[in-house]
C-alpha positions as CSV (number, residue, x, y, z in Angstrom):
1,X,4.7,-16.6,4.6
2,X,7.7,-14.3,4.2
3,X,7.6,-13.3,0.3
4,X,10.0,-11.3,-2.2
5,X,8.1,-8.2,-1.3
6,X,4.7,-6.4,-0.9
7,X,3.3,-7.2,-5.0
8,X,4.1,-10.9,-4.5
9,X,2.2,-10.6,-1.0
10,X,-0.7,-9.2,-2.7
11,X,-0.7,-12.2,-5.4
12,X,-1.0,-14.4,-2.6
13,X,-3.7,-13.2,-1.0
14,X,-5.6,-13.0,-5.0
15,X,-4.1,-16.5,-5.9
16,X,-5.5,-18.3,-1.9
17,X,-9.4,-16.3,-2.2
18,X,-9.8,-18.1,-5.7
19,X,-8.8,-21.8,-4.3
20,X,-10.9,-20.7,-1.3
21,X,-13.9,-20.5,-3.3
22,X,-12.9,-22.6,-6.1
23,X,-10.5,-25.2,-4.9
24,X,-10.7,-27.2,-8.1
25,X,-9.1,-24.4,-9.9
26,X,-5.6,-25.6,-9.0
27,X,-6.2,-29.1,-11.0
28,X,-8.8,-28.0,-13.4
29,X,-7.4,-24.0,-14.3
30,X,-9.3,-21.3,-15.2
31,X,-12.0,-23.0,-17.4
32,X,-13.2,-25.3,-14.9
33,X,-14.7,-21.6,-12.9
34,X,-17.2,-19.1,-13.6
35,X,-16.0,-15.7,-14.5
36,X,-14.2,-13.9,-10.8
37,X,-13.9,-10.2,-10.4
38,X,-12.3,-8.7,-7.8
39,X,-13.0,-4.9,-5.9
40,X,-10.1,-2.5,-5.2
41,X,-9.8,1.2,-5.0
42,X,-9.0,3.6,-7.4
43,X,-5.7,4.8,-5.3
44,X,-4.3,1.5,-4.9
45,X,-1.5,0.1,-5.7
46,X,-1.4,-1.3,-9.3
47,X,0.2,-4.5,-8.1
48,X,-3.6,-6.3,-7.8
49,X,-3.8,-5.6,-11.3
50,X,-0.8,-7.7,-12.0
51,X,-1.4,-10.0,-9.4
52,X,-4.9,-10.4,-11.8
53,X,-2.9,-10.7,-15.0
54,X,0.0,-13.3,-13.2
55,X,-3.0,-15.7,-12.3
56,X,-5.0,-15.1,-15.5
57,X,-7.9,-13.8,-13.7
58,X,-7.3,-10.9,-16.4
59,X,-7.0,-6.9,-15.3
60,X,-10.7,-6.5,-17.2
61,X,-11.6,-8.8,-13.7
62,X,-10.2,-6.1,-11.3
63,X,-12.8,-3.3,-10.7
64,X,-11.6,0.1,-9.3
65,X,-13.6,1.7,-6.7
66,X,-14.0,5.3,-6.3
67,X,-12.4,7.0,-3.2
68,X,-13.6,10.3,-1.3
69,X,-11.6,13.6,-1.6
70,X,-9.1,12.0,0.9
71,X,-8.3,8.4,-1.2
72,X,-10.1,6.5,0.9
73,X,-12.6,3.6,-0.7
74,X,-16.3,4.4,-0.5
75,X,-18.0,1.6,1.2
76,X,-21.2,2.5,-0.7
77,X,-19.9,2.4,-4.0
78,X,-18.5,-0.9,-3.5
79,X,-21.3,-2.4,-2.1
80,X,-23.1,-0.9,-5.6
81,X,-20.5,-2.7,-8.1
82,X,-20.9,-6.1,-6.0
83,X,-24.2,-6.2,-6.7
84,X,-23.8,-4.6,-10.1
85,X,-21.1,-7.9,-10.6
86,X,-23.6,-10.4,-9.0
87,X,-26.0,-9.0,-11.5
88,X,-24.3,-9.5,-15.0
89,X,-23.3,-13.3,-13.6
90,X,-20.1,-12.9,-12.4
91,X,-18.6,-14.0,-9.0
92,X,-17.2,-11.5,-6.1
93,X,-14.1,-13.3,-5.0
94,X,-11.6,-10.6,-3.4
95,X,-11.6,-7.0,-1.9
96,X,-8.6,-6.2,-1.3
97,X,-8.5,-2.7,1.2
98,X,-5.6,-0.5,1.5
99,X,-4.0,0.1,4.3
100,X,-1.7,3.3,3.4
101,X,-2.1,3.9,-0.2
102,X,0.6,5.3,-2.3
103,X,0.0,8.5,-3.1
104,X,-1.9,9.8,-0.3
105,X,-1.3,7.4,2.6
106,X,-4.8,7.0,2.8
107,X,-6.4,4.2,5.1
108,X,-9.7,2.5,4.1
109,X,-12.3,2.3,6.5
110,X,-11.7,-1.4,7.1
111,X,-15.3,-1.8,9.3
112,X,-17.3,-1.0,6.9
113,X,-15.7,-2.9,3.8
114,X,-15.6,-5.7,6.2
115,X,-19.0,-5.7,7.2
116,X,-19.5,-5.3,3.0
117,X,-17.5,-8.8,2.5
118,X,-19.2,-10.6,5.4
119,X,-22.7,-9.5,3.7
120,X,-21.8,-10.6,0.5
121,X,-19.0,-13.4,1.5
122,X,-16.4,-12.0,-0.4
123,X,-12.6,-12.2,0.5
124,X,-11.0,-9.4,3.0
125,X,-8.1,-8.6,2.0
126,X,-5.8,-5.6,3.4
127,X,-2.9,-4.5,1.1
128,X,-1.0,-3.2,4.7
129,X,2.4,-2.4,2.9
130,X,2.7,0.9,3.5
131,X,0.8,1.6,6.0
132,X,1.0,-1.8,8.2
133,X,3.3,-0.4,10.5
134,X,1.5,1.8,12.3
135,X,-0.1,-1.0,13.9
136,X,3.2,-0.8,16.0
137,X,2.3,2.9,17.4
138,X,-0.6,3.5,20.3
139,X,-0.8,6.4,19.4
140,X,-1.5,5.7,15.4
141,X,-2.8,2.0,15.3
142,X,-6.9,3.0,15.4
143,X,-6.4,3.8,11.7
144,X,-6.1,0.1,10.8
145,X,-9.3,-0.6,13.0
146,X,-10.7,-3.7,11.8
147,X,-7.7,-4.8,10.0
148,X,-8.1,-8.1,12.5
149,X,-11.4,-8.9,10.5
150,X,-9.6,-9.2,7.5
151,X,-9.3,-13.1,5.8
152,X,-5.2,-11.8,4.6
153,X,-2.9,-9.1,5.2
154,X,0.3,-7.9,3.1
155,X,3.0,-6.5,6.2
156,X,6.0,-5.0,4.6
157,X,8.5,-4.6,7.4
158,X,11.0,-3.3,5.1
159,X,9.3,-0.3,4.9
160,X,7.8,2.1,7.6
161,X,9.7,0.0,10.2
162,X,12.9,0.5,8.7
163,X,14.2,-3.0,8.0
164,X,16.4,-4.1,5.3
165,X,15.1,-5.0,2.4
166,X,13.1,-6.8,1.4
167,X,11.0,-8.1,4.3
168,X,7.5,-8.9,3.5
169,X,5.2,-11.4,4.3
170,X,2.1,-12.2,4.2
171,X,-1.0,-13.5,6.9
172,X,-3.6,-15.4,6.3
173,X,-5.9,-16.3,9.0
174,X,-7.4,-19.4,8.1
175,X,-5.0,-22.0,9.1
176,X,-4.0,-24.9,6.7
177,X,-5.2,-23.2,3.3
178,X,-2.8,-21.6,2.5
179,X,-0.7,-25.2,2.3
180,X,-3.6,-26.7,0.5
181,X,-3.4,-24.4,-2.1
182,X,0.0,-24.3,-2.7
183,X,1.6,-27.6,-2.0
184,X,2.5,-30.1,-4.4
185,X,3.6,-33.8,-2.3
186,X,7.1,-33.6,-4.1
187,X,8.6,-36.4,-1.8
188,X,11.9,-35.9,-2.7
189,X,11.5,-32.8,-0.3
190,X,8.9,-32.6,1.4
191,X,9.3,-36.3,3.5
192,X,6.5,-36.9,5.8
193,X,8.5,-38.7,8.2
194,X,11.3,-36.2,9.0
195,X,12.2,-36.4,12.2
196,X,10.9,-32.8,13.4
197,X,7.4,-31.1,13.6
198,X,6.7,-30.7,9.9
199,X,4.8,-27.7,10.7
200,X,8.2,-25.5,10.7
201,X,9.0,-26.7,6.8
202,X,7.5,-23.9,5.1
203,X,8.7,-24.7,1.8
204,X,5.2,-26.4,0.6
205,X,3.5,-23.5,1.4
206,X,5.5,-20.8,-1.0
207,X,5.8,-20.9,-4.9
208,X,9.0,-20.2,-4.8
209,X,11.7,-23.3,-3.6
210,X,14.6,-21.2,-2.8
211,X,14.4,-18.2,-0.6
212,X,16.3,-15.4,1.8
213,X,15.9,-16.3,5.6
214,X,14.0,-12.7,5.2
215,X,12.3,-12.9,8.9
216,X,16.2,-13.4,10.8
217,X,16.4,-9.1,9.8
218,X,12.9,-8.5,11.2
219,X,13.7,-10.9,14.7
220,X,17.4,-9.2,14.9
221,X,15.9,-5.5,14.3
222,X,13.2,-6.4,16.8
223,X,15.7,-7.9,19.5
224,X,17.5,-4.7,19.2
225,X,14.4,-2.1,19.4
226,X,12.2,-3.8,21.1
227,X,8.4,-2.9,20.4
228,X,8.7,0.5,22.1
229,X,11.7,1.4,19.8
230,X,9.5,0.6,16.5
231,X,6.7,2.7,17.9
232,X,9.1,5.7,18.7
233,X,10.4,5.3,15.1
234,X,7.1,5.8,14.0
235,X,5.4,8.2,16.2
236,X,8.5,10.5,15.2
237,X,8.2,10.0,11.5
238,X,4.8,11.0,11.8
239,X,5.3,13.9,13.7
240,X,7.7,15.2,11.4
241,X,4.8,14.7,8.6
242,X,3.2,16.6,10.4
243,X,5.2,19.3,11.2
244,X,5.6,19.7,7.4
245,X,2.1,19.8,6.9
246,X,2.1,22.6,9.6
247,X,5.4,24.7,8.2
248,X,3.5,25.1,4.3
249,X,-0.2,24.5,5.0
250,X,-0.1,28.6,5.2
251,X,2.7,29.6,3.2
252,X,3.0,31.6,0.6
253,X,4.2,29.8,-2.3
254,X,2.4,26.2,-1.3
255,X,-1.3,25.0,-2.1
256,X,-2.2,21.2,-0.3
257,X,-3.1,18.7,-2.6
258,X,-6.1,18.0,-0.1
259,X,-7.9,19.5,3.3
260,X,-6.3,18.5,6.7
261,X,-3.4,16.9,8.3
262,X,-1.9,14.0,6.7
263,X,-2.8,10.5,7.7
264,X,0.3,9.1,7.5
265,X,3.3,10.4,6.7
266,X,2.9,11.1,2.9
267,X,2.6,15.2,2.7
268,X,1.4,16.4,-1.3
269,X,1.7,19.5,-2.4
270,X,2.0,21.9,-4.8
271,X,5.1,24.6,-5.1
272,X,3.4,27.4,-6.3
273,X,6.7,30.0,-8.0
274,X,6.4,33.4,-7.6
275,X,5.7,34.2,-11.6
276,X,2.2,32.1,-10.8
277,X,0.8,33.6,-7.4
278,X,-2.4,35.4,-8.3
279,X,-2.5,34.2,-11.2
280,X,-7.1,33.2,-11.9
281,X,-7.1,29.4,-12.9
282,X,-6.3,28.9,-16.0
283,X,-5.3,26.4,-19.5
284,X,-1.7,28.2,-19.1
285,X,-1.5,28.2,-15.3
286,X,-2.3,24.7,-15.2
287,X,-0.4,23.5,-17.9
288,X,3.0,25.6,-16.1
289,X,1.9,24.3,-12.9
290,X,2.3,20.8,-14.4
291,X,6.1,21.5,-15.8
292,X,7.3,22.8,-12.0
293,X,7.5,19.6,-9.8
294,X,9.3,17.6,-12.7
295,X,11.7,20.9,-13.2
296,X,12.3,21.2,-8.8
297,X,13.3,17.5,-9.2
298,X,15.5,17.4,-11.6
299,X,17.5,20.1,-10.1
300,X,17.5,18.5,-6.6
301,X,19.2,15.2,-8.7
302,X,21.5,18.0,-10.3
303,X,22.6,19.5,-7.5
304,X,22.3,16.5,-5.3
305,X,21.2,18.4,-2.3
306,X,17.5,16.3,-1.6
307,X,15.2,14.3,-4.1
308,X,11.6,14.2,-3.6
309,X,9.1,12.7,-5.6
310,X,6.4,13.8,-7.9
311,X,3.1,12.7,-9.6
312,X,-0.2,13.3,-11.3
313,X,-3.0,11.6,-10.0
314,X,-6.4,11.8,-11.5
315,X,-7.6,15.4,-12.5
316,X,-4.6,16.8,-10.7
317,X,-1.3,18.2,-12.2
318,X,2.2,17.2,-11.0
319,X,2.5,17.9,-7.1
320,X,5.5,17.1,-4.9
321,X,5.0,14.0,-2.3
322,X,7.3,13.9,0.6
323,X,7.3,10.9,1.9
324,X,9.2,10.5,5.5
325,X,10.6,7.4,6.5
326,X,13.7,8.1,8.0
327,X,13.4,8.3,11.9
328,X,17.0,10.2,11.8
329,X,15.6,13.3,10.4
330,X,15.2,16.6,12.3
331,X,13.1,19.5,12.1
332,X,16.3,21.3,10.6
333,X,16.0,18.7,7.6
334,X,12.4,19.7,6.7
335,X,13.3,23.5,6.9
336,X,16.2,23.1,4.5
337,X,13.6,21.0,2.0
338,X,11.7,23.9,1.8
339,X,14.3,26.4,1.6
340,X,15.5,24.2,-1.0
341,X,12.4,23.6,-3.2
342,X,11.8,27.9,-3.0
343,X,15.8,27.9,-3.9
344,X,15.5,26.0,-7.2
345,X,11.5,27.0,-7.8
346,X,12.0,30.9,-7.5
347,X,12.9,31.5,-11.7
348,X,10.3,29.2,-13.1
């Protein structure tokens, strides 16, 4: 099902586990159920939480795993708040993985939560937004291994494979239920005696009634590519990740936001100016640590020369996160973003 983008995808996936497990929920509503919780990692996107909120499930209902050093979900930990769930009477409906997160580009190991929601016959679902794409590269694809385990997958075409926006969709591999859930007989569109295979009228299947012809941009882009030109994209926007990662990992002036190459291509960092090298960790150096990345930004706007983005996460003060996406850009582009960011970071 090709949906308004990756949040909407995600809903889905929340919105077809309940009427899996509950089908009389569609007729009945909320009251008719016992209490659901759902199982997502603390790095992923917020979107399940609204998804949660949308459907009434409530955000209370969505519990946040923790993730390693890297972002990536700990298996064991979810297994623990499963059975913690089970335990105070509630029901495991969803886990929905990511594929890619965010911040980090993190990818969950996949096997192991799915050998997690087979045990305790819980949803699979993989939030493959971001990171779905790479299932397109040889090279890159064993990140997403077990990915074909999963019961639903969010795909986002529009973004690591370049396509206009938006161009999302959603898969769901048992077939039928996704219909079931969704469809409501109106006969004043949906005739059962149209005289083509009722299996291409989608319209049933979505909540929405009108929609963008969305998949025509991910056929024409793929007609003109081909599979090896979407895996070339890819490969080479990862390489350039990496070849970030390799220019600052050991420059003066720059401190990784974590150990080791980047999974995909989201590099974080720190820009570290000149007034703060050597400087013993600190209240001050942390707190003028935090103001940098927000001030190197809003003179990249200003000056209209790059943008990158910043964030917090967790115990960790604004760092940059450069985020490549752009197959175009050259090895000369990531040597001016750093000249850049020492440029307009040298005085603070």
């Amino acid at each position: 099902l090709w949906t308004p983008g990756g949040a909407i995808s995600n809903m889905y996936a929340m919105l077809i586990a309940r009427f899996k497990m509950f089908p009389e929920v569609k007729e009945k509503g909320m009251a008719a159920i016992p209490r659901l919780v759902a199982f997502t990692s603390e790095h992923s996107h917020f979107s399940v939480k609204k998804g949660a909120a949308a459907l009434g499930i409530g955000t209370d209902s969505v519990i946040l795993i923790r993730c390693d050093e890297r972002g990536k979900m700990i298996p064991s930990d979810l297994e623990r708040r499963i059975v913690e769930a089970k335990q105070k009477g509630f029901v495991p409906f969803l886990v929905s993985a990511t594929a890619g997160t965010t911040v980090y580009g993190a990818f969950d190991p996949l096997i192991a939560i799915a050998d997690i929601c087979k045990k305790y016959k819980v949803w699979m679902h993989v939030d493959g937004a971001w990171g779905g794409g790479l299932l397109m590269s040889r090279k890159h694809k064993w990140k997403l291994n077990g990915i074909e385990r999963a019961n639903s997958v969010t795909w986002n075409p529009h973004k690591m494979m370049g396509v206009p926006l938006q161009c999302s969709a959603l898969l769901v591999r048992e077939e039928g239920l996704m219909q079931s859930c969704n469809q409501m007989h109106a006969s004043y569109l949906f005739q059962q005696d149209k005289h083509y295979d009722l299996s291409y009228d989608t319209g049933d299947k979505a909540l929405q009634c009108g929609r963008h012809v969305d998949v025509f941009k991910l056929w024409l882009m793929w007609r003109a590519k081909g599979t090896t030109g979407f895996e070339a994209q890819i490969d080479k926007c990862l390489e350039l990740a990496e070849y970030l990662y390799n220019k600052i990992k050991n420059r003066e002036g720059y401190e990784m936001v974590f150990d080791g190459k980047p999974q995909h291509t989201n590099v974080c960092f720190w820009y570290i100016p000149p007034s703060l090298r050597g400087m013993e960790d600190s209240e001050e150096r942390t707190s003028r640590l935090m103001k940098v990345a927000p001030v190197i930004k809003a003179r990249m706007m200003e000056y209209g020369t790059t943008m990158v983005s910043y964030q917090p996460l967790g115990d960790k003060v604004n760092f940059f996160r450069m985020v490549i996406s752009n197959p175009a850009a050259t090895h000369q582009d990531i040597d001016f973003l750093i000249d850049e960011i020492e440029r307009l970071g040298q005085d603070l």
